[in-house]
C-alpha positions in Angstrom: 63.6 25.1 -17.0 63.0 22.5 -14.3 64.0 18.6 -14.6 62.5 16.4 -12.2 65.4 15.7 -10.1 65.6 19.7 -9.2 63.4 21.8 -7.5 61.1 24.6 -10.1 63.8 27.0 -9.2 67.2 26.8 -7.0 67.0 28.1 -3.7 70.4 30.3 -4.1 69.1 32.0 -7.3 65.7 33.1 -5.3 65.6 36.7 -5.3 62.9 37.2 -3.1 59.9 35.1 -1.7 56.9 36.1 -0.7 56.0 33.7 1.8 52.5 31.8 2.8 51.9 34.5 5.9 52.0 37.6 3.4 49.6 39.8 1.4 51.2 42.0 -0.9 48.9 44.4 -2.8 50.4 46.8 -5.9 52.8 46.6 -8.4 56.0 44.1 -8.0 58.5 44.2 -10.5 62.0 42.6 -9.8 65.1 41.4 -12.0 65.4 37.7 -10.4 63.9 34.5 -9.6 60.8 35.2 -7.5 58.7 32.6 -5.3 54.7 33.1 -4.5 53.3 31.5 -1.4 51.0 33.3 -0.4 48.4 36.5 -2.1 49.6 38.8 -4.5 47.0 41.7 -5.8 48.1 44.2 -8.9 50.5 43.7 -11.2 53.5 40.9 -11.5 57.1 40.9 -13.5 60.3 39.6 -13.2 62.7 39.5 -16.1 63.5 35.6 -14.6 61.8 32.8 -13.2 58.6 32.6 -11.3 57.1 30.2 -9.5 53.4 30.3 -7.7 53.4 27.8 -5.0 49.7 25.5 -4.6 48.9 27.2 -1.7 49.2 30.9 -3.6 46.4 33.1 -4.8 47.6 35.6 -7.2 45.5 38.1 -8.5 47.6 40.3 -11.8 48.3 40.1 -14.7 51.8 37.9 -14.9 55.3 38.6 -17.1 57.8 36.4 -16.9 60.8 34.8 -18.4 59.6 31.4 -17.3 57.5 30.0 -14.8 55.6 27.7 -12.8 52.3 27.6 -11.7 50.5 25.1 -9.2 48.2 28.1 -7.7 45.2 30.1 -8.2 45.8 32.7 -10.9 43.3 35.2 -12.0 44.8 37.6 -14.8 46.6 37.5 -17.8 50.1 35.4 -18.5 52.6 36.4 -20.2 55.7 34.2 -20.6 59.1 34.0 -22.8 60.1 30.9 -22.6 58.4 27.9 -21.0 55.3 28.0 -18.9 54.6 24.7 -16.5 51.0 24.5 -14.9 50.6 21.5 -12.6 47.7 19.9 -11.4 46.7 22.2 -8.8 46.6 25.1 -10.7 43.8 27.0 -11.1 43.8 30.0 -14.4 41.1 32.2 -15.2 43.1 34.7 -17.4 44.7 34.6 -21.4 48.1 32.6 -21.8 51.2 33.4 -23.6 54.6 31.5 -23.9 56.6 29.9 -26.1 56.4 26.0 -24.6 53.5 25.3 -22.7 53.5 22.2 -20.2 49.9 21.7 -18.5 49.1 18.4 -16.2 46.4 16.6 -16.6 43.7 18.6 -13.8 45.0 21.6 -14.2 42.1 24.2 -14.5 42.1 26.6 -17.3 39.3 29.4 -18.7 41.1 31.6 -21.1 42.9 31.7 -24.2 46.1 29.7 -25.0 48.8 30.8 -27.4 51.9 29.8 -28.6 53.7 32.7 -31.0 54.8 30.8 -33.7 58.0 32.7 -35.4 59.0 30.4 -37.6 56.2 29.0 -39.5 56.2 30.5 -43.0 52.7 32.2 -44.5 52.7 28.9 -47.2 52.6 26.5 -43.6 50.3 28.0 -42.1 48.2 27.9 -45.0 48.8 24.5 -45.3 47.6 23.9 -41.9 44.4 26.1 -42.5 43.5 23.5 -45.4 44.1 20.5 -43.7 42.3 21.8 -40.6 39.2 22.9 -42.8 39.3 18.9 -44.7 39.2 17.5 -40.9 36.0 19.4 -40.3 33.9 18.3 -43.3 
């Protein structure tokens, strides 16, 4: 979703952006790329990317096609494809996406998961076994 010679998301695909001066409160749901500077209370979705600026403090449960997170988070997240958390980010909520990229000090109290789709009942088995011989 985001190389390191781009920005987390291009400025002309922005949708909207709801900037370091504003407090929104209630439900937001939009269709494209959506930027958080400043404090969001309720709900979140967007059926594209997301990105939560450090200086953000978002309080809702999160859906997303991918995101970005470098802000304070407290709620679930909910993501369909890949899910960056930098350094800054603070997350006190349950995570869900497909690729998970987390920086080292990045602050997390929740639970992580990853859907797997394409492991077969026999793998995961397989890992259950070897998982229960590196414990004894």
């Amino acid at each position: 979703m985001f190389n390191k010679n781009q920005t987390p998301l291009q400025e002309k695909n922005i949708e909207t952006i709801i900037g370091p001066s504003v407090k929104l409160e209630g439900k937001f749901k939009g269709e494209g790329d959506l930027v958080v500077e400043g404090v969001l209370i309720g709900s979140l979705e967007t059926k594209k990317n997301l990105k939560i600026g450090s200086n953000a403090i978002v309080q809702a449960n999160i859906k997303a096609d991918n995101a970005f997170i470098s802000g304070k988070i407290k709620g679930n997240i909910s993501v369909k494809g890949k899910l960056e958390i930098t350094n800054t980010a603070i997350i006190l909520g349950d995570i869900r996406a497909k690729i998970i990229s987390i920086e080292s000090g990045a602050l997390i109290q929740g639970k992580v998961t990853m859907p797997v789709h394409n492991i077969t009942e026999i793998e995961k088995e397989k890992v259950l076994e070897k998982t229960l011989e590196i414990k004894k």
